[in-house]
C-alpha positions as CSV (number, residue, x, y, z in Angstrom):
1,X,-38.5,43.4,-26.1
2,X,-36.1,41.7,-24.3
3,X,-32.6,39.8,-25.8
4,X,-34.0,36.9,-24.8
5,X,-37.6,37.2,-26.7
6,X,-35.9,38.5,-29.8
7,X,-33.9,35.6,-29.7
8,X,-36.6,32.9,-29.3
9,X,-38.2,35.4,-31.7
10,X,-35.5,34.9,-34.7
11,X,-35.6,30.7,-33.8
12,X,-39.2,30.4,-34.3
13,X,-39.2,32.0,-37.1
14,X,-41.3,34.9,-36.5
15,X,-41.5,38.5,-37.0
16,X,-39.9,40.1,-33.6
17,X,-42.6,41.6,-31.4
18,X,-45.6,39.4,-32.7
19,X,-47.5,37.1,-29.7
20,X,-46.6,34.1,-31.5
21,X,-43.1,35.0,-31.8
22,X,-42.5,34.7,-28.0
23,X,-43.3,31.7,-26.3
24,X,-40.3,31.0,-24.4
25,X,-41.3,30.6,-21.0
26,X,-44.6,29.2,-21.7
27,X,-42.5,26.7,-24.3
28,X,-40.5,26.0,-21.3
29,X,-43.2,25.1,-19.1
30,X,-44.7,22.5,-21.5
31,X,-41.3,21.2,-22.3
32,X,-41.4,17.1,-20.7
33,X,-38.4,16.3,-18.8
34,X,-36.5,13.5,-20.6
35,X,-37.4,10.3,-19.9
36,X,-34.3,8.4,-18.5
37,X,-33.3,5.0,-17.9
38,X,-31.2,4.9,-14.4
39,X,-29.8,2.0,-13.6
40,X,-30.0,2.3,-9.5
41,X,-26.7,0.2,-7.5
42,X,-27.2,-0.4,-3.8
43,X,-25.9,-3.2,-1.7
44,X,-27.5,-6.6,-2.3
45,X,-29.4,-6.3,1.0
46,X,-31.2,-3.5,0.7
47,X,-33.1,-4.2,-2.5
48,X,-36.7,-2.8,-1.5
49,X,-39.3,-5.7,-1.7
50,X,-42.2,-5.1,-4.5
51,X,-44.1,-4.3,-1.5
52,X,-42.8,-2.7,1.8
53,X,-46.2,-2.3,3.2
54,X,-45.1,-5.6,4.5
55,X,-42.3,-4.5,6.4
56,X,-41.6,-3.5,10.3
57,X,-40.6,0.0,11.0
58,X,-36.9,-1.5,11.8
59,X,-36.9,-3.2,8.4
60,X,-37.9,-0.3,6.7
61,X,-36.1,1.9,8.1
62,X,-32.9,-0.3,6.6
63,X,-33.7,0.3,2.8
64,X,-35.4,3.8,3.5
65,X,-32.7,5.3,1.4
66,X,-33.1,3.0,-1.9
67,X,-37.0,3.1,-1.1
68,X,-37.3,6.6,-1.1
69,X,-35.6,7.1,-4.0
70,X,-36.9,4.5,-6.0
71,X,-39.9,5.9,-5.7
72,X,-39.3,9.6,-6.4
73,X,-37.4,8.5,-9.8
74,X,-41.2,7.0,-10.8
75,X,-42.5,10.1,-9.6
76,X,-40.1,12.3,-12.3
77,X,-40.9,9.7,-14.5
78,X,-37.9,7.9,-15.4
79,X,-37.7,4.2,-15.7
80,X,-35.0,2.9,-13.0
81,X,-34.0,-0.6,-12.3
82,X,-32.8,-1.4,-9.1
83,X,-29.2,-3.6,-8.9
84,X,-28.0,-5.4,-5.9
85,X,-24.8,-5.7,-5.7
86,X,-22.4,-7.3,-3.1
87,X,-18.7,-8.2,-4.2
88,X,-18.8,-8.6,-7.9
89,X,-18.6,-6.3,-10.5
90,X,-19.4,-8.1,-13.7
91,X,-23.4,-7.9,-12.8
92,X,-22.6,-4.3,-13.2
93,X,-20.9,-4.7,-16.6
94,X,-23.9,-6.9,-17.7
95,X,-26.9,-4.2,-16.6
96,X,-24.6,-1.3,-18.1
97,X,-24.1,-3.1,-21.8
98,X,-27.4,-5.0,-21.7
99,X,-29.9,-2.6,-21.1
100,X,-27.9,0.6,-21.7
101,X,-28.8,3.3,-18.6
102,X,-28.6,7.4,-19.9
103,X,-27.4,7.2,-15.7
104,X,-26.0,5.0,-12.8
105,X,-27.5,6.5,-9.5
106,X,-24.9,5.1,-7.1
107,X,-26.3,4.4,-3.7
108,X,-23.6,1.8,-2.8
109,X,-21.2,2.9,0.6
110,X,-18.9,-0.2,0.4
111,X,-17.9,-3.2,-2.0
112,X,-16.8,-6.7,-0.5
113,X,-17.3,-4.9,2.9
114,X,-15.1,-2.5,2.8
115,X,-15.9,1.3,3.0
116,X,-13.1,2.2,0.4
117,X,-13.6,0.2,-2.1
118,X,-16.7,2.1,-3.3
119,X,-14.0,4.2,-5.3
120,X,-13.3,1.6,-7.0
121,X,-16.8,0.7,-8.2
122,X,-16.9,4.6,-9.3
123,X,-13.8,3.9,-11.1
124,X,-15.3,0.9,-12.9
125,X,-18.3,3.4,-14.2
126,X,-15.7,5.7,-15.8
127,X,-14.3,2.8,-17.3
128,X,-17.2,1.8,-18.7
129,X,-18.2,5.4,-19.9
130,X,-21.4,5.7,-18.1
131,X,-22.7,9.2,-16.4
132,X,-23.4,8.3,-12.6
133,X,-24.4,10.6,-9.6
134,X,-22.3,11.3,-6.7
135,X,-19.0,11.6,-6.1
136,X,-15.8,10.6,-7.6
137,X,-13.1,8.4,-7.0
138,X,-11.1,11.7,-6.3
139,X,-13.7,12.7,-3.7
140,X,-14.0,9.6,-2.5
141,X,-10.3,8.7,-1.6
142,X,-10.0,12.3,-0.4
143,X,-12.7,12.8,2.1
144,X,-13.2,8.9,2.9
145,X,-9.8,9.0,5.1
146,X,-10.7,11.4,8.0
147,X,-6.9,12.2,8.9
148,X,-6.5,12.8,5.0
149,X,-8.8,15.5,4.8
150,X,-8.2,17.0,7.7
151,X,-4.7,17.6,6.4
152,X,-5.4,19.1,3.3
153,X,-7.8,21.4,5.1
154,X,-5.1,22.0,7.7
155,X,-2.9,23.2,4.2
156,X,-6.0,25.3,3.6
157,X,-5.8,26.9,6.9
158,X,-9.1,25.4,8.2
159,X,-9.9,24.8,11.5
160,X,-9.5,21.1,12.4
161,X,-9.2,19.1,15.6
162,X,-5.6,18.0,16.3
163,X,-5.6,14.4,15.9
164,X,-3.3,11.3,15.5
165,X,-3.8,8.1,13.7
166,X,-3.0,4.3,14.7
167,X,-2.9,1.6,12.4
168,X,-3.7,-1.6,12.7
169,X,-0.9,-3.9,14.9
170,X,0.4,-0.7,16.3
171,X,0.5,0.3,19.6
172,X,-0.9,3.5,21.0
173,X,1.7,6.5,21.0
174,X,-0.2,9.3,22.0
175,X,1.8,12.8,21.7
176,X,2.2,15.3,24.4
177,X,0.3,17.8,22.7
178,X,-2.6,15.9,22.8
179,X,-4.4,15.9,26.0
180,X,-7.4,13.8,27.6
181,X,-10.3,13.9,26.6
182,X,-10.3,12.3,23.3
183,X,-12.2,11.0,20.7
184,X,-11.5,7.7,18.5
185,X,-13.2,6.7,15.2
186,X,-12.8,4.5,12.4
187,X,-10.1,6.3,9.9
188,X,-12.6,5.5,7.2
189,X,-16.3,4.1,8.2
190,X,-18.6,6.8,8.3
191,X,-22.4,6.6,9.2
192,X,-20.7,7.2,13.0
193,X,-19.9,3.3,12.6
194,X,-17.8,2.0,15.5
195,X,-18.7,5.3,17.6
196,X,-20.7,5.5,21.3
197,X,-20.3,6.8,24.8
198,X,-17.2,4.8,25.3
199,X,-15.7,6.2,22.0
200,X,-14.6,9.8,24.2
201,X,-11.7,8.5,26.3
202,X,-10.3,10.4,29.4
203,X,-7.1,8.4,30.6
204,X,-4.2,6.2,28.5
205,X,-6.0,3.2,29.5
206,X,-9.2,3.8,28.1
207,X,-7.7,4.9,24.9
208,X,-5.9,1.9,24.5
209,X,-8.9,-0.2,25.0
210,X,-10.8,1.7,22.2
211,X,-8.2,1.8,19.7
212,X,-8.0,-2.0,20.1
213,X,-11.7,-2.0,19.6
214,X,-11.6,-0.2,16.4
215,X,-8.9,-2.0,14.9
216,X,-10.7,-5.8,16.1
217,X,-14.2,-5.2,16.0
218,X,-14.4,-2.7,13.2
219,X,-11.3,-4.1,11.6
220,X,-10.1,-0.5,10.6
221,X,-7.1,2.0,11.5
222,X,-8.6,4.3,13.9
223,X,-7.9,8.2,14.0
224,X,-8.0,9.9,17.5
225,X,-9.3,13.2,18.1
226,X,-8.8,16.2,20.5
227,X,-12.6,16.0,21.8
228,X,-14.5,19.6,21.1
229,X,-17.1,20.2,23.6
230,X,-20.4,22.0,22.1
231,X,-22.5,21.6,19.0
232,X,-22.7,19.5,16.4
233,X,-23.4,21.2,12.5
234,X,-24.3,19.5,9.5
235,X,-24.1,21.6,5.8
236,X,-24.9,19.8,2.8
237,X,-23.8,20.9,-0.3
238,X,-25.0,20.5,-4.2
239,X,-22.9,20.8,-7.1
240,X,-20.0,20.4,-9.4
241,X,-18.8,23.5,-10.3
242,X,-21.2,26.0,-9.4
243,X,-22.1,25.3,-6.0
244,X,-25.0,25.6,-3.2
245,X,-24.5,25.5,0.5
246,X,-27.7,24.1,2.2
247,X,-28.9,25.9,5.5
248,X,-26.8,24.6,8.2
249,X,-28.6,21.4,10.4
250,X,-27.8,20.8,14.4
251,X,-28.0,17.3,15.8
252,X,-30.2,17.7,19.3
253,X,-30.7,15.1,22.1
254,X,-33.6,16.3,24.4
255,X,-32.3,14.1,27.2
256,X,-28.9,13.5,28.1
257,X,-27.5,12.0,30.8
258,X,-25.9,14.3,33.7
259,X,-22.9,15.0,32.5
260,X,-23.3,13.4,29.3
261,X,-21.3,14.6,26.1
262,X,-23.1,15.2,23.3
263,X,-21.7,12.9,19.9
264,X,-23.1,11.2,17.2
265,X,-22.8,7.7,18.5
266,X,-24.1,4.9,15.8
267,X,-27.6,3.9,18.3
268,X,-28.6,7.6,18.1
269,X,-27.6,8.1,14.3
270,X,-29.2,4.7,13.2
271,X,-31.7,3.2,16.1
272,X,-34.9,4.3,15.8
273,X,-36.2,3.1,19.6
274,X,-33.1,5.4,20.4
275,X,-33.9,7.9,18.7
276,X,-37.4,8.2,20.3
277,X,-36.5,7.4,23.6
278,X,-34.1,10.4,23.7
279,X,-35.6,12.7,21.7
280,X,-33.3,12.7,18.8
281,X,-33.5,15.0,15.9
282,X,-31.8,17.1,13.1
283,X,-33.0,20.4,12.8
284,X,-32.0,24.0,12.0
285,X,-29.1,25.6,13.4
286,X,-30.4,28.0,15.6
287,X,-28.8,31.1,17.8
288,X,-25.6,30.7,16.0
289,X,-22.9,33.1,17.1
290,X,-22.8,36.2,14.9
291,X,-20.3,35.5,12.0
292,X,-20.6,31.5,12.1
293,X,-23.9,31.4,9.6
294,X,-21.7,32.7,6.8
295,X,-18.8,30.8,8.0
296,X,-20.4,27.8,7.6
297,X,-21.4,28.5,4.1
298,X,-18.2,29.9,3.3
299,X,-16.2,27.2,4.5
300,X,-18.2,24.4,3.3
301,X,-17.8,25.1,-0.3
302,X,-13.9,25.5,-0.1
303,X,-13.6,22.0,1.8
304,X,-16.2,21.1,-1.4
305,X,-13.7,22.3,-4.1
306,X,-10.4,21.3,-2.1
307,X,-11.5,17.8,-1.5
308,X,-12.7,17.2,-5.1
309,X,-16.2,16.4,-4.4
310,X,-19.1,16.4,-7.2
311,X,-22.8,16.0,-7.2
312,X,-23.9,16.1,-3.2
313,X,-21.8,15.9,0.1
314,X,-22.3,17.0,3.8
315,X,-19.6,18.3,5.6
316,X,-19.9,18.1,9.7
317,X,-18.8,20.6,12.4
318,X,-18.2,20.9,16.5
319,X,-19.0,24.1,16.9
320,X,-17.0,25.2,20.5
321,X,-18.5,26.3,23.6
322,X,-16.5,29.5,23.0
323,X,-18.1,29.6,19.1
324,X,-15.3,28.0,17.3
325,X,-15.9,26.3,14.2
326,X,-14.0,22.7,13.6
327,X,-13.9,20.9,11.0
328,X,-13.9,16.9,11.7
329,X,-15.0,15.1,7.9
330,X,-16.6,15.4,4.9
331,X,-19.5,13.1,4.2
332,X,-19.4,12.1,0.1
333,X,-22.9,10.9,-0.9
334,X,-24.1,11.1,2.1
335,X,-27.8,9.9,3.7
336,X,-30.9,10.8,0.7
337,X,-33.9,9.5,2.6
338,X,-36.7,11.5,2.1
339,X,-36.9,13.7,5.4
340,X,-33.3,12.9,6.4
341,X,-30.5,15.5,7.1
342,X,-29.6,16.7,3.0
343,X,-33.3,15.9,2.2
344,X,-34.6,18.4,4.7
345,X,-32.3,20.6,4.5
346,X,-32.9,20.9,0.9
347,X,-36.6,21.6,1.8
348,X,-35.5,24.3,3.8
349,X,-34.2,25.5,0.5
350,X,-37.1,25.2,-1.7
351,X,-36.2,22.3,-3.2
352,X,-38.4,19.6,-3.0
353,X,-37.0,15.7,-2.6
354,X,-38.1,14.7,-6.1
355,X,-36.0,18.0,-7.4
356,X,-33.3,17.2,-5.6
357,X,-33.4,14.0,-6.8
358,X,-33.5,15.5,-10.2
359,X,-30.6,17.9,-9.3
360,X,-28.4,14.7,-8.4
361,X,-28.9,13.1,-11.8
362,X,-28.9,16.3,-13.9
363,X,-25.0,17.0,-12.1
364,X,-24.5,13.7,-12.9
365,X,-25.2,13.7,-16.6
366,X,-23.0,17.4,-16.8
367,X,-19.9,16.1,-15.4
């Protein structure tokens, strides 16, 4: 008899050894899941309609995300009501004291329009003392600024891109040891916001031109990158303390232009006449070099720890022509459509979308 029968054995009650003394595993089969009440935040414009049979593909395809998960928390059986929310943070106060959630699931990537302020409505839940999924405001100010992480990873001794930032009303000052070609983002959008074919640069003039683009038209600092010619790797990664790597994902374009770079421009991330037009897709990382598979898991789960993230993240790679690994940002709570990059990559690892939905909330209630 095992430690663990005699134990359930002395709880129930029963004399050790006897077949009604032992019903652990058969106790926790039967065992319901605790009906919670999850108070779901998501940006005012992507409340899903009552029905979204009604819906184009394109509209759709905008509250995917809050659909798909909306729908899986029926399917676990908890009772979730959905909160738009735009610029205001009393609705939030209201829902949280009125109705009392066990669990905010936070699906909000901005607050008055700005990217970083989403720490701040995390900071407000902590305030209030309610559980919520995701990341922190910790995580969030850490891996939110891409030159910010990179330099605690740099402490770390991880690969990263060299890079330079330039903020806002700032002219370009590019140093020596950064040579064409280069790549400018947004410091802090993610969801490859700002980025396209024009975003690599190859001479002063160009670069100049797309740093003043970021800093009008996206309204951000921008952060410029030595450009890594290869592959681009996705892992995701679940946990708060105890952590799991998901298998690694690669972005592929079937049909690029002579010549053309591959990057994660915001058409082919997000435009689904794009995507099909080109032959866009996320799958599994295949034929990597002997040593990066391990790497990747390896390496994933420091930047996890050192950036302070909790709950779910994805953390995104150029792997080099010569089989280099680089790291360029962490993604906190990143993309959970059903079938997108962490949802299928958690398939990959035997864990359905509805589990990993469950996963998310259960990390969320430990914290």
């Amino acid at each position: 008899m095992t430690d663990d029968k005699k134990r359930a054995a002395k709880n129930a009650g029963s004399k050790p050894g006897s077949k009604a003394a032992y019903k652990g595993p058969e106790r926790r089969r039967k065992t319901r899941r605790k009906k919670l009440r999850v108070l779901a935040l998501m940006h005012e414009d992507l409340v899903p309609p009552e029905d979204v049979s009604t819906l184009s593909e394109s509209e759709f395809h905008r509250i995917k995300t809050e659909s798909d998960i909306l729908d899986a928390l029926a399917k676990l059986g908890h009772e979730a009501r959905p909160l738009g929310v735009r610029d205001a943070v009393l609705p939030i106060r209201h829902a949280v004291e009125d109705w009392e959630p066990d669990i905010v699931f936070n699906l909000l990537d901005e607050f008055q329009g700005e990217a970083i302020y989403d720490q701040h409505v995390v900071a407000f839940l902590e305030l209030l003392r309610v559980p919520y999924t995701g990341n922190n405001p910790r995580g969030l100010v850490l891996a939110r600024d891409k030159a910010l992480s990179k330099k605690v990873a740099m402490y770390h001794r991880i690969t990263v891109p060299r890079f330079f930032t330039v903020r806002r009303n700032r002219s370009v000052r590019r140093p020596k040891r950064m040579e064409f070609p280069l790549i400018v983002k947004s410091l802090v959008e993610e969801a490859s916001m700002g980025i396209s074919k024009a975003s690599i640069v190859r001479d002063q003039e160009a670069l100049e031109t797309r740093v003043a683009f970021m800093h009008d038209r996206i309204g951000t600092d921008a952060i410029v990158e030595q450009f890594i010619p290869g592959r681009e790797i996705y892992v995701g990664v679940l946990g708060n303390e105890r952590l799991i790597a998901l298998p690694p994902r690669e972005l592929i374009v079937d049909e690029l232009e002579p010549g053309e770079d591959l990057i994660a421009t915001e058409s082919l991330k997000h435009n689904i006449h794009y995507q099909k037009k080109h032959g866009v897709r996320i799958q599994g990382a295949k034929k990597l070099p002997d040593g990066v598979a391990s790497s990747l898991e390896r390496v994933s789960k420091r930047i996890y720890r050192m950036l302070s993230l909790e709950g779910y993240a994805r953390i995104d790679y150029r792997l080099s022509e010569d089989g280099k690994l680089y790291f360029l940002e962490a993604n906190p709570n990143p993309e959970l459509a059903n079938y997108e990059e962490l949802a299928h990559a958690a398939a990959k690892a035997g864990i359905s979308y509805e589990n990993l939905i469950q996963r998310i909330l259960s990390l969320g209630l430990r914290r």
